[in-house]
MIZATI-358719 format. One line per field, with one value per residue (C-alpha): x negated, y negated, z negated. Coordinates in pm, 1 decimal, padded with zeros to 6 digits. Layout:
REM residues N
x: (X, ...)
y: (Y, ...)
z: (Z, ...)
//
This chain:
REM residues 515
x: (00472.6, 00765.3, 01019.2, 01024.0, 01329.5, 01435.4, 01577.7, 01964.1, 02059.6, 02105.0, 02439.6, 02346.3, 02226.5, 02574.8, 02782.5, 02556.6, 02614.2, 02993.3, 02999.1, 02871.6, 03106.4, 03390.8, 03282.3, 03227.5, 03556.0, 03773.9, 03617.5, 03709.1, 04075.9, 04132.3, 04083.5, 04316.4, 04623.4, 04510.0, 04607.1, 04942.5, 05077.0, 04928.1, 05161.5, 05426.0, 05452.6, 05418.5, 05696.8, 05917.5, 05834.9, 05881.8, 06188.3, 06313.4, 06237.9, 06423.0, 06712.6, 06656.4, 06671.1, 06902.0, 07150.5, 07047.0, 07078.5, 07415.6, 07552.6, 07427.3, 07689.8, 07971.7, 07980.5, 08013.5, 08271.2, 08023.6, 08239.0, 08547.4, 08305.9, 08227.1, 08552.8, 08648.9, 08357.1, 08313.4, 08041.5, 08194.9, 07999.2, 07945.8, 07747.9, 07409.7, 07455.9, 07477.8, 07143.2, 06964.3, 07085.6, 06923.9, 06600.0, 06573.6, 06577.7, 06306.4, 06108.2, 06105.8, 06018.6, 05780.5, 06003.8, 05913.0, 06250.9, 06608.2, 06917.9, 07274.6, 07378.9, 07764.7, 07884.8, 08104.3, 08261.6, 08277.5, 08288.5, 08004.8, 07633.6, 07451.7, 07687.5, 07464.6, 07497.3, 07293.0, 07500.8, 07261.4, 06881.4, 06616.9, 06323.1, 06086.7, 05932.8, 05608.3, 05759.9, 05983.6, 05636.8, 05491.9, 05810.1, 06041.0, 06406.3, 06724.0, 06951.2, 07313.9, 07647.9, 07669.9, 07302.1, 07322.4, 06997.8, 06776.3, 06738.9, 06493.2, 06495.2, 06650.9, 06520.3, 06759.6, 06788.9, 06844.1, 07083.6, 07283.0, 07270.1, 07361.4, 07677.0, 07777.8, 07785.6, 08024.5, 08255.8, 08241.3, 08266.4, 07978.6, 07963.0, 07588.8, 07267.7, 07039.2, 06700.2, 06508.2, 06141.8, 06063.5, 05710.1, 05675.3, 05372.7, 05443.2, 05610.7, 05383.3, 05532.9, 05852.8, 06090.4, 06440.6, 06771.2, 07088.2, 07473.0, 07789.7, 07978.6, 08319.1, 08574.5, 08829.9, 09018.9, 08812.1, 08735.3, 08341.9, 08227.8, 07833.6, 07567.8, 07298.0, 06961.7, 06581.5, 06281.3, 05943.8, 05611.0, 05401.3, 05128.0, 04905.6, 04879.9, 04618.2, 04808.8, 04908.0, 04517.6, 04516.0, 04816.5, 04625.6, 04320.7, 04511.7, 04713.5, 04376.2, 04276.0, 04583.5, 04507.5, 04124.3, 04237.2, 04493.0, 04268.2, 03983.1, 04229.3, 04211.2, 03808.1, 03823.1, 04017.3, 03755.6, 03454.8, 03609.5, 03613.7, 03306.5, 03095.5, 03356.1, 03063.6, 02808.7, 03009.7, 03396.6, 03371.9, 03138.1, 03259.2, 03631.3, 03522.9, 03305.4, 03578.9, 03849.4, 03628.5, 03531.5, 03948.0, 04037.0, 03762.5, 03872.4, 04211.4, 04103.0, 03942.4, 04104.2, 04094.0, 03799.5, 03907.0, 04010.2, 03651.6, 03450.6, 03707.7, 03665.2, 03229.8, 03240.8, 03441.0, 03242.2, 02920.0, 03073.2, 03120.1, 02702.9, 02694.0, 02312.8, 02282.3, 01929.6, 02045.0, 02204.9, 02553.7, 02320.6, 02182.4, 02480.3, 02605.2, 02349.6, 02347.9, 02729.2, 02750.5, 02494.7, 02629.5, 03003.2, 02805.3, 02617.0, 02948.1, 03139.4, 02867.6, 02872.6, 03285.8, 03273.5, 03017.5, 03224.6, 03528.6, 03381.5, 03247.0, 03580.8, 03770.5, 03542.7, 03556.5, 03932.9, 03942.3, 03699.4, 03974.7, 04298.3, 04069.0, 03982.9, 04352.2, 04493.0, 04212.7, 04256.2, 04643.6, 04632.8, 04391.0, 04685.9, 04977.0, 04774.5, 04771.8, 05109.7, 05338.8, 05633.1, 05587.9, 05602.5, 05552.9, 05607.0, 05363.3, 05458.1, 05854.0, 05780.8, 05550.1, 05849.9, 06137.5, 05858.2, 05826.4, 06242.2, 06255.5, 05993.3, 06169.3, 06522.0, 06392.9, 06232.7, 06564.2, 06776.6, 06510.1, 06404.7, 06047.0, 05971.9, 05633.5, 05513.8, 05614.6, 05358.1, 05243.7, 04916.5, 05139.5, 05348.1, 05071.8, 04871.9, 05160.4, 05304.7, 04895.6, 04842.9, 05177.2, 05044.2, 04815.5, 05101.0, 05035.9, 04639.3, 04570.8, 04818.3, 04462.3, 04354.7, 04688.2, 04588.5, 04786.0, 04946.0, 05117.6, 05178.2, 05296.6, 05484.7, 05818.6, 05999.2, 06119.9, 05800.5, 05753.1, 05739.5, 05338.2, 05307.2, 05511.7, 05276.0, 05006.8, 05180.8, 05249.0, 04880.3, 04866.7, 04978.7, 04645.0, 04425.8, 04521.4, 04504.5, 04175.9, 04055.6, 04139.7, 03950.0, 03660.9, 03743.8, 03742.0, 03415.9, 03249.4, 03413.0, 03475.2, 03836.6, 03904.2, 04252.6, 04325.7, 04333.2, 04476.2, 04825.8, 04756.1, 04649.5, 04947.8, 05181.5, 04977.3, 04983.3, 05342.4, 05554.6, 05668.7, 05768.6, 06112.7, 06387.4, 06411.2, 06098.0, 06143.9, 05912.9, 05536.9, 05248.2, 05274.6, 05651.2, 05652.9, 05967.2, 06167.3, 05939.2, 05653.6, 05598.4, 05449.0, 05659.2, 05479.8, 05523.2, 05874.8, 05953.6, 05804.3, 05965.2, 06265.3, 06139.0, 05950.4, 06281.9, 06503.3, 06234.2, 06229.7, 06565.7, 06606.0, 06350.4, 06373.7, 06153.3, 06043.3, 06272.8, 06582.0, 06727.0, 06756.9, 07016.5, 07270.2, 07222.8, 07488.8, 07448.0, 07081.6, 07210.2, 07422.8, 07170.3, 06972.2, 07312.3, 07358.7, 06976.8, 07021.3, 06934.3, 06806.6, 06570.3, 06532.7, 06488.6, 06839.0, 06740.0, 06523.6, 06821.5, 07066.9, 06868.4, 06778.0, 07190.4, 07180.9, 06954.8, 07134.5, 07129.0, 06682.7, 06692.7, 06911.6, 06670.2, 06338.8, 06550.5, 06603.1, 06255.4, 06081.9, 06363.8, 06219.7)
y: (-05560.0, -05506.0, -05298.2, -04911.6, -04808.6, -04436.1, -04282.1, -04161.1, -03732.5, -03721.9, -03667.7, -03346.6, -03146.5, -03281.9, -03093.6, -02816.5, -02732.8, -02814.5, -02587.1, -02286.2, -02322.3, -02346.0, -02086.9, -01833.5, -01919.9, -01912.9, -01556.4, -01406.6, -01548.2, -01541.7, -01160.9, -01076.9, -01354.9, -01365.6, -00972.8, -01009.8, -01297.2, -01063.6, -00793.4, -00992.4, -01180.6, -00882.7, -00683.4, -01015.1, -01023.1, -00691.1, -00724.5, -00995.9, -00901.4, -00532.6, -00729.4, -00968.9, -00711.4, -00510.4, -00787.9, -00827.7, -00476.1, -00458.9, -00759.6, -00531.8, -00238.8, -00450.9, -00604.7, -00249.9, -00158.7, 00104.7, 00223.4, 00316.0, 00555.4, 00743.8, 00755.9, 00890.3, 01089.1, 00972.0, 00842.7, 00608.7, 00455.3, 00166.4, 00406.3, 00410.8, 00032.6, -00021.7, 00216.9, -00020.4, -00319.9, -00130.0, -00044.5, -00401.8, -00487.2, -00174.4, -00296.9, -00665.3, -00603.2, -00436.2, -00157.3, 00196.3, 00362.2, 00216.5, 00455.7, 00530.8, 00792.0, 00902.1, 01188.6, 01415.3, 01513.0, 01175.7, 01393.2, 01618.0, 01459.4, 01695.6, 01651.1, 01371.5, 01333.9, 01131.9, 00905.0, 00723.8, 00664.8, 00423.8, 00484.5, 00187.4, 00262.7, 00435.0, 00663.2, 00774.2, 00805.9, 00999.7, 01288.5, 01091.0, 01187.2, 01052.7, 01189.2, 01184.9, 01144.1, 01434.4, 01537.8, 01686.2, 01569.8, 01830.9, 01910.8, 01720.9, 01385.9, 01198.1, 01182.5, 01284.3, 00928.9, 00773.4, 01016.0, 00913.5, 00570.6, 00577.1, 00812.2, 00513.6, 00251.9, 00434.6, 00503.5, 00159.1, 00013.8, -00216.8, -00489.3, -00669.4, -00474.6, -00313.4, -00222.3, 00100.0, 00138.5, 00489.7, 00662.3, 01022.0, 01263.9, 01275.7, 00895.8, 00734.6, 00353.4, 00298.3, 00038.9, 00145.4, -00086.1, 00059.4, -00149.4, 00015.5, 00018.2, -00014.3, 00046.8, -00166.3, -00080.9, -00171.6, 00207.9, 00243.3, 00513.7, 00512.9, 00362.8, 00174.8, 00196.1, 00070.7, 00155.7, -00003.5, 00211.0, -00030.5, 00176.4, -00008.7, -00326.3, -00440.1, -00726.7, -00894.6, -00934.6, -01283.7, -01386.3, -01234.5, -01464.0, -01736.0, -01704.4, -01680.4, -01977.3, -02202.8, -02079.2, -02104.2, -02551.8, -02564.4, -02419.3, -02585.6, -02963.0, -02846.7, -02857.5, -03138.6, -03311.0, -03188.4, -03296.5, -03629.5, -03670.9, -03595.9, -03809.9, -04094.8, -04326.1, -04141.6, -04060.5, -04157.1, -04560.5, -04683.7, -04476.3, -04588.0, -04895.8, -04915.7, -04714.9, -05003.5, -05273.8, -05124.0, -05104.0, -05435.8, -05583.8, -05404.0, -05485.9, -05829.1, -05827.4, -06107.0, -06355.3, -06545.3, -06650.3, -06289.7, -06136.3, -06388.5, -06299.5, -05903.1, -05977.0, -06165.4, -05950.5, -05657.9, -05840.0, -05874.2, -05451.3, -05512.4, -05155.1, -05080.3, -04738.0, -04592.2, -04303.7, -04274.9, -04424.8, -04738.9, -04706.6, -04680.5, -05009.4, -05222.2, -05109.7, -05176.3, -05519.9, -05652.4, -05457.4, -05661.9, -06003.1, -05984.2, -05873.7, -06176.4, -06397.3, -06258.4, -06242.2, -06647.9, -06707.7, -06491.7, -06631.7, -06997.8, -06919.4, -06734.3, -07007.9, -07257.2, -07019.8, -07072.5, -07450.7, -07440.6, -07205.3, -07455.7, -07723.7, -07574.0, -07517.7, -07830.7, -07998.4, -07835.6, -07834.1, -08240.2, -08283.1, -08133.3, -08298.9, -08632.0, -08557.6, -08498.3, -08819.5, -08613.0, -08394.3, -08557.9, -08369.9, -08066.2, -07835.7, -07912.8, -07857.5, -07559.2, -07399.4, -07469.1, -07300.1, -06993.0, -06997.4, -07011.9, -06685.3, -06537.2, -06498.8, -06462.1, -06134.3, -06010.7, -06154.1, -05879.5, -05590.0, -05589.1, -05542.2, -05432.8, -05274.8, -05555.9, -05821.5, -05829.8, -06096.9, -06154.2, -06089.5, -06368.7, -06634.9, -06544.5, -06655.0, -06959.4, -07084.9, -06993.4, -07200.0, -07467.7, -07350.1, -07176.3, -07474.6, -07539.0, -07413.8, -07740.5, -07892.4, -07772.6, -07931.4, -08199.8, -08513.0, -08582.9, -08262.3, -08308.7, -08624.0, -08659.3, -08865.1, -08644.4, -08282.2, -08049.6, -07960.0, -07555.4, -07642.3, -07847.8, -07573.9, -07295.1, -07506.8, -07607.1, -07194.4, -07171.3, -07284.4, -06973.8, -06769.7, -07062.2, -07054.4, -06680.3, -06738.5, -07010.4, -06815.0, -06536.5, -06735.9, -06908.2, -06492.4, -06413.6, -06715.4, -06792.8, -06551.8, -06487.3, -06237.9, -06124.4, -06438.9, -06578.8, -06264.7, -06392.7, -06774.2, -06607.9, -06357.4, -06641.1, -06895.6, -06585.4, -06501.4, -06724.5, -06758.5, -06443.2, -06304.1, -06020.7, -05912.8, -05859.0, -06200.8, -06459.1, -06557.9, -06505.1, -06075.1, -05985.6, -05805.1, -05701.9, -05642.1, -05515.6, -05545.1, -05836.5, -05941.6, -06014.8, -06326.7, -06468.0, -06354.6, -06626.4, -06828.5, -06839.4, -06934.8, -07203.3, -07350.9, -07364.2, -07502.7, -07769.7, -07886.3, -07905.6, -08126.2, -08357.6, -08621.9, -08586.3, -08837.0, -08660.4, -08566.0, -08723.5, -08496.0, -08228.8, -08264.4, -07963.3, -07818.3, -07758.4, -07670.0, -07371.7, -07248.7, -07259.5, -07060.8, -06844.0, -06776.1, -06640.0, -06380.2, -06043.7, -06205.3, -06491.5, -06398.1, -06100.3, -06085.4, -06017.5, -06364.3, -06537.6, -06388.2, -06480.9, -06872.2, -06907.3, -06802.3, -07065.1, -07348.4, -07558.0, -07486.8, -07608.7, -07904.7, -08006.7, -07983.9, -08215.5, -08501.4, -08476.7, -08509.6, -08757.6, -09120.2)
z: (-07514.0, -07249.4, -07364.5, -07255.3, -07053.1, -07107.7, -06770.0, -06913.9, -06868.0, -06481.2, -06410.5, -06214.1, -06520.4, -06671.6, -06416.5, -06416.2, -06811.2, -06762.3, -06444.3, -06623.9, -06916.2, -06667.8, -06442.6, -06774.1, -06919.3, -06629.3, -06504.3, -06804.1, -06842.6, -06447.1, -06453.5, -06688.2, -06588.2, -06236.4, -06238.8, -06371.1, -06163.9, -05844.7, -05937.7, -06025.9, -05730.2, -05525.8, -05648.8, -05615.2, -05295.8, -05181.8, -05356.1, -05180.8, -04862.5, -04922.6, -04939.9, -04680.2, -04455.4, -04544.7, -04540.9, -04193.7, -04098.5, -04274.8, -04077.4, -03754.9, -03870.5, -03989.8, -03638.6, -03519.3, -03754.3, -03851.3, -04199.1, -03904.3, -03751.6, -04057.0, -04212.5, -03906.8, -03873.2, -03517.7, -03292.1, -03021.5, -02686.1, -02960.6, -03221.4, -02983.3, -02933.3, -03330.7, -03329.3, -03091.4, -03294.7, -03585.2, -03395.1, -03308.5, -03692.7, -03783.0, -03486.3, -03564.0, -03998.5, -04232.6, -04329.3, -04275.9, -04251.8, -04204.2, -04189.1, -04326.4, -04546.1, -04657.2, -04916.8, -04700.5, -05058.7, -05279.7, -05568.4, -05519.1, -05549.4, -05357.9, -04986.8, -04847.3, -04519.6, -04263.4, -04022.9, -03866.5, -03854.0, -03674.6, -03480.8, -03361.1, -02975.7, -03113.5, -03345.4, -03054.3, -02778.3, -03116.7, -03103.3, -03349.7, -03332.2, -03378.1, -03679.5, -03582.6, -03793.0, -03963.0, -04018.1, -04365.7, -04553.2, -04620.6, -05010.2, -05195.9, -04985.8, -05271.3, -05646.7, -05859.5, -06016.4, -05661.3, -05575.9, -05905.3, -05836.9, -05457.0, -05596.7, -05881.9, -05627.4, -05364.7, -05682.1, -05813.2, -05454.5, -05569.6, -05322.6, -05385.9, -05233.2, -05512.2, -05475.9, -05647.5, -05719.0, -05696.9, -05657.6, -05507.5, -05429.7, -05117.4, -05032.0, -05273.5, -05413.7, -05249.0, -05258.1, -05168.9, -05074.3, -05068.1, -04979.5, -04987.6, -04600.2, -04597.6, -04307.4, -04255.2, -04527.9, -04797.4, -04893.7, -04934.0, -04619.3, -04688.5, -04764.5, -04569.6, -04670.5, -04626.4, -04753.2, -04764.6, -04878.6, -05119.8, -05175.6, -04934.4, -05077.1, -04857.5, -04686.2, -05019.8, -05087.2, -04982.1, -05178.8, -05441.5, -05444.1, -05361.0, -05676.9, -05858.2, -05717.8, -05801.0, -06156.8, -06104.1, -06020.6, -06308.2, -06554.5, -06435.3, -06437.1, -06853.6, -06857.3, -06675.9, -06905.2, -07172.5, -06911.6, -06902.5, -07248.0, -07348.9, -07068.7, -07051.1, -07160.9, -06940.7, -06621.3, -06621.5, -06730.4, -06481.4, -06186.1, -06246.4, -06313.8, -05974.2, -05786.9, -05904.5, -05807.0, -05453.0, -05402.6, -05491.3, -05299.2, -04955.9, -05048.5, -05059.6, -04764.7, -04558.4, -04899.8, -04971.0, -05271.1, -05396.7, -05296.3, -05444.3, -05781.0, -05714.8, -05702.5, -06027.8, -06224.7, -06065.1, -06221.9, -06546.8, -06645.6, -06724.3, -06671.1, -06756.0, -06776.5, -06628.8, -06469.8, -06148.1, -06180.2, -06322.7, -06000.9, -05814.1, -05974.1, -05906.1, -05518.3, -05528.5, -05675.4, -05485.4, -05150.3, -05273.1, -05307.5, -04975.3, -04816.5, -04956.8, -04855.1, -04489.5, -04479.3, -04587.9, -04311.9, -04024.4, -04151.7, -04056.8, -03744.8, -03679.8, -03752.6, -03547.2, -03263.6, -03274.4, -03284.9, -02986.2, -02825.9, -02934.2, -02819.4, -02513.6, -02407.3, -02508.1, -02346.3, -02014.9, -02007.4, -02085.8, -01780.4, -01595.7, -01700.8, -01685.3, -01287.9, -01251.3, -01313.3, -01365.8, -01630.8, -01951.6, -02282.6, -02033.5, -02169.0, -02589.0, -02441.3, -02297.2, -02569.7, -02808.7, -02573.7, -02561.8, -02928.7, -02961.4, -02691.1, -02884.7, -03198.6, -03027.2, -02908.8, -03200.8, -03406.2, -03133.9, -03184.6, -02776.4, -02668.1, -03083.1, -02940.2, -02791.8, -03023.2, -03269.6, -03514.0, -03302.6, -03006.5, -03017.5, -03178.6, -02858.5, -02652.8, -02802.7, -02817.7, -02453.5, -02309.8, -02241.0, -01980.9, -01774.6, -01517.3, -01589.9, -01168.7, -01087.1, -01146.5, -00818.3, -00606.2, -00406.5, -00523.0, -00231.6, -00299.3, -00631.2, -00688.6, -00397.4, -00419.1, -00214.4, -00080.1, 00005.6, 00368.7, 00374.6, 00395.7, 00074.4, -00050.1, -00007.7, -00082.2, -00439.0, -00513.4, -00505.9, -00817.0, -00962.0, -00850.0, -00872.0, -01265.8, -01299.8, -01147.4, -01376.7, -01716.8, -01552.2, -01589.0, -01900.5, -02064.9, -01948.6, -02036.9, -02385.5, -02696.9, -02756.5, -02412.8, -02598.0, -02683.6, -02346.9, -02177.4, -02190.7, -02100.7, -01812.0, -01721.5, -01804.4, -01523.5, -01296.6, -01310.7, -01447.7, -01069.7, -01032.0, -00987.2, -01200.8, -00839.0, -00728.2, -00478.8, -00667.9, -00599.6, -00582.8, -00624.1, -00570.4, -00933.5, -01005.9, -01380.6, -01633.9, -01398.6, -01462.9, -01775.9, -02116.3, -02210.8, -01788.6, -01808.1, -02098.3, -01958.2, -01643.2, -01831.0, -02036.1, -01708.4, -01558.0, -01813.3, -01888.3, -01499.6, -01486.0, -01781.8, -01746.1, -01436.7, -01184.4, -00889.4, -00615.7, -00937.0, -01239.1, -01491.6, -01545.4, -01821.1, -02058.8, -02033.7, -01597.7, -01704.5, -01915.1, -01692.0, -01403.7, -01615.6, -01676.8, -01321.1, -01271.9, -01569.6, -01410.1, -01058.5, -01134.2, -01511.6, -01753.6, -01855.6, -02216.4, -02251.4, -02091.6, -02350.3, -02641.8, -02526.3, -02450.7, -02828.9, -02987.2, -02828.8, -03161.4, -03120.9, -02767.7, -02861.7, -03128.4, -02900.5, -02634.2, -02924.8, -03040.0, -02722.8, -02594.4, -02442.2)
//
């Protein structure tokens, strides 16, 4: 009699009993907290941002000298310019009113006196009106309280801003900033002052529910915790377990050796739950397995593809040097000045964005083809003993295009296209000129490509080194400063500067490829 497999508590009616806990608790506790930290941060706020500015109007009057004019009890061509600094400041905050206020008898509470006052460009299309120095404020406009502490701070000179929170029938909530002004001799002259209403609280609604929700995530982090706990056999083991093993196999990715490693110890959790994560396991391992079987088969054909590629180019860059008597190891030389270029420029930090890891394999692979169109040069031309007629010539630059065109063909008839791309700029161009006077386009500088530009110099260096039917060839030291003298004509002046650099390199490729 088989053995009766009971499906496990889905993991959906799980959350759903969690949920509901979480959601009852944390409407009851978010309510009450949530409240507080609203009002709290609200009245910080408003607090701060009294102050802010009022420092900023303040800095507006002490650049007038404001606390000159009412000592003096004056209003110079500067006073309106000091008002439309101050308008500027109304018009460009939150507050509701920003003025200035002195007692014309420091010893008597009840002589306020207006000597200044701010009016945005609405309030003044609405009838608003300008108060000027010596605008006695009209009786009642202060509490008593604010009155007593706008008098204490002239009298103790107090030098910090204060804020006042003050509620009136007819003003409502009100947050009030006062400073002390001084004129230039230190004595306090007035006061300048700004007031915002709160009573509206309207715009602070989102701050509200946002604070509720950062409370709502850190309370809810706590009942996680508790979730966790209680379904760390149901929920919490097998998904971290899965999660871990999905991570280390992508990371892997790249390493046979590691996948196969991640699949096995995958296999061994034995998670055999019957519920969903059960499920979920099952579908994972064997989705791991078949992907570890298909990365091992890609990863052969991948790496066949590539021998057929190495093959390919070694294959077809022997057939050339095989026609032409006078270039002997040419194509391993030049791959290995390429290779010394290469790294010389990444060594200085030039061309950064193009030198790549993939970058520079691709070009040191493809070197050997730089000369794969001499295939299509009629011997006569190429082999012959002596100076080319301006005929042979042309007919022996051809082989620039006729290689371009062969590794044309080569991309869209075998896989690899990127691969190839740069065995085919490097036949194209490696002909071509710093100043824009080579063969077979004219490119000029950075025109022409990177990987043809190194070459140009290796080509170069090699063919004067290496004896040749017509030549003997060139001591190394005349070879290097041939090169030398075609820095910034013949030759990007950067690969010139780093071959000069890795003479010991160059001196080592002559010796091993030395008959």
């Amino acid at each position: 009699m088989s053995k009766k497999h009971h499906k496990g508590l889905s993991i959906k009616i799980v959350t759903a009993i969690y949920s509901v806990a979480v959601i009852v608790v944390l409407t009851i506790i978010t309510v009450i907290v949530g409240y507080r930290l609203y009002e709290k941060h609200v009245m910080e706020h408003y607090s701060k941002y009294t102050t802010t500015v009022l420092e900023y109007a303040y800095s507006v009057t002490k650049e007038y000298s404001f606390g000159d004019m009412i000592a003096a009890r004056e209003m110079p061509d500067a006073y309106e310019q000091m008002r439309a600094g101050l308008n500027h400041v109304k018009e460009s905050s939150e507050i509701d009113y920003l003025y200035a206020v002195y007692f014309d008898d420091v010893n008597d509470i009840n002589s306020l006196t207006y000597a200044i006052n701010t009016k945005t460009a609405k309030e003044l299309e609405n009838g608003g009106t300008y108060t000027y120095l010596g605008t006695p404020c009209e009786e009642g406009s202060f509490q008593e309280d604010t009155l007593l502490t706008l008098h204490e701070a002239v009298l103790t000179k107090r030098q910090e801003s204060g804020v006042l929170q003050g509620y009136s029938e007819g003003y409502g909530y009100m947050f009030n900033g006062y400073k002390v002004i001084f004129d230039s001799n230190d004595e306090p002259a007035g006061l300048l002052c700004v007031e915002i209403n709160v009573s509206n609280i309207k715009s602070e609604l989102n701050r509200y529910i946002r604070n509720i929700a950062l409370f709502v995530a850190a309370f809810t982090i706590i009942i996680t915790i508790i979730f966790v706990a209680l379904s760390e056999y149901y929920i919490i083991y097998p998904i971290t377990k899965l999660t871990d093993s999905a991570k280390d196999f992508i990371r892997n990715i790249g390493n046979q050796e590691s996948i196969d490693r991640s699949v096995r110890e995958l296999k061994s959790i034995d998670i055999r739950s019957e519920n969903e994560i059960g499920e979920l396991y099952k579908t994972v391992s064997k989705m791991e397995s078949d992907m570890a079987d298909q990365y091992r088969d890609i990863r052969q054909y991948s790496e066949n593809v590539m021998k057929m590629q190495d093959g390919l180019i070694i294959l077809m860059a022997d057939m050339v040097e095989k026609r032409d008597s006078d270039t002997g190891d040419h194509i391993q030389k030049t791959a290995a000045y390429v290779r010394i270029i290469l790294r010389g420029l990444k060594r200085k930090g030039y061309y950064l964005e193009k030198l790549t890891p993939q970058y520079m394999e691709y070009v040191e692979k493809s070197a050997p083809l730089h000369d794969v169109g001499k295939i299509r040069i009629p011997d006569a031309v190429l082999n012959k003993p002596g100076k080319l007629t301006p005929e042979e010539y042309e007919i022996m630059k051809t082989h620039a295009s006729a290689g371009k065109e062969i590794i044309n063909k080569a991309i869209t008839t075998v896989e690899g296209e990127t691969y190839l791309r740069e065995a085919c700029n490097m036949a194209a161009y490696h002909h071509e000129r710093w100043d824009g006077t080579g063969y077979p386009e004219g490119l000029k500088g950075e025109e022409i490509p990177l990987s043809a530009r190194v070459m140009a110099v290796a080509d170069v260096f090699d063919a004067l080194c290496s004896r040749r039917i017509y030549k003997p060839a060139f001591p190394i030291e005349d070879a290097l400063k041939i090169i030398e003298e075609g820095k910034g004509t013949q030759f990007d002046p950067k690969c010139v500067e780093v071959f000069l650099e890795a003479l010991p390199d160059i001196k080592a490729v002559l010796r091993k490829y030395h008959h």
